[in-house]
N, C-alpha and C positions, 0 to 999 in steps of 0.2 A: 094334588101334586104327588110324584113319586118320591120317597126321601128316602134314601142310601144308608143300611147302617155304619160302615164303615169307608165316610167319606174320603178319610186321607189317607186309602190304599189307592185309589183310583190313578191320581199321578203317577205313583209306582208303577202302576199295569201299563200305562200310558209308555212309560220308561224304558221298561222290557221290549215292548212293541218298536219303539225311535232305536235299543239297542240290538235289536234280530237284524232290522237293517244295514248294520255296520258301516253308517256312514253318507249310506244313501238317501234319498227323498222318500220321505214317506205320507203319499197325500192324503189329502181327507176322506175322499172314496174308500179309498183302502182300511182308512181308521174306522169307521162305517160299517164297513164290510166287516171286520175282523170281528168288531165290538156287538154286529147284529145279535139279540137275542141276548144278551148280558143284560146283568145290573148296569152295569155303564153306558150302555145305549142311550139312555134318556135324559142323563144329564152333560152327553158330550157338545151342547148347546154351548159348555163352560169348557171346551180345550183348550180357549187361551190362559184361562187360570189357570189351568192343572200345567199348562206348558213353564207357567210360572213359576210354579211350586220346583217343578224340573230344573230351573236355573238359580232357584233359590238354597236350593240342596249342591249347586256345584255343578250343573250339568250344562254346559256351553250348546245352546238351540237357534239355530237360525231359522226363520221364516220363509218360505219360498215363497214369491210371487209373481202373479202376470199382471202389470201396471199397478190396479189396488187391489185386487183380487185374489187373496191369500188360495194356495194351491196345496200347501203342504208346511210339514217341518224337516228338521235335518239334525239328529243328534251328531254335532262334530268330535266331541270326547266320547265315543260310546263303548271304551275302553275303559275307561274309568269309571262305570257302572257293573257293577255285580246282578246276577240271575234273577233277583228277585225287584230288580229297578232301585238299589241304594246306591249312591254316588259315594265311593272308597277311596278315590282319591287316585294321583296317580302313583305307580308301582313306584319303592322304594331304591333306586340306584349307589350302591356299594363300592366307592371309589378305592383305590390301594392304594396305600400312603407309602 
């Protein structure tokens, strides 16, 4: 088996990836593609954990699909994630009293 030293970066790179897309679908080929030749290629068997780990940090992900057939994800806050895939919350609004 291949083992990762540093398993819980992986979500994060996952993150950056669902946040380049600003919003858009981003499908499994593509995640595939990106991730070919990485540490991460051989454990992306596990995107739906790591998609998990993504909504458990605050990151709102929706599932794309054709009937049962998962096609994709969709980070819909990917605003609210920072450069490096941490979820910061959203921006602080400063009302005048």
């Amino acid at each position: 088996y291949y083992i990762m030293a540093k398993r819980g970066e992986v979500h994060n790179k996952i993150a950056v990836v669902l946040k380049s897309a600003e919003g858009r679908t981003v499908t499994l080929e593509e995640l595939k593609t990106i991730f070919a030749g990485t540490k991460i290629e051989p454990v992306l068997y596990r995107i739906s954990t790591y998609v998990w780990n993504i909504k458990k940090q605050g990151g709102v992900v929706q599932s794309v699909k054709d009937k049962r057939k998962l096609i994709g994800y969709q980070l819909l806050n990917h605003a609210e994630f920072d450069d490096k895939g941490y979820w910061v919350g959203k921006a602080e609004v400063k009302v005048a009293v």
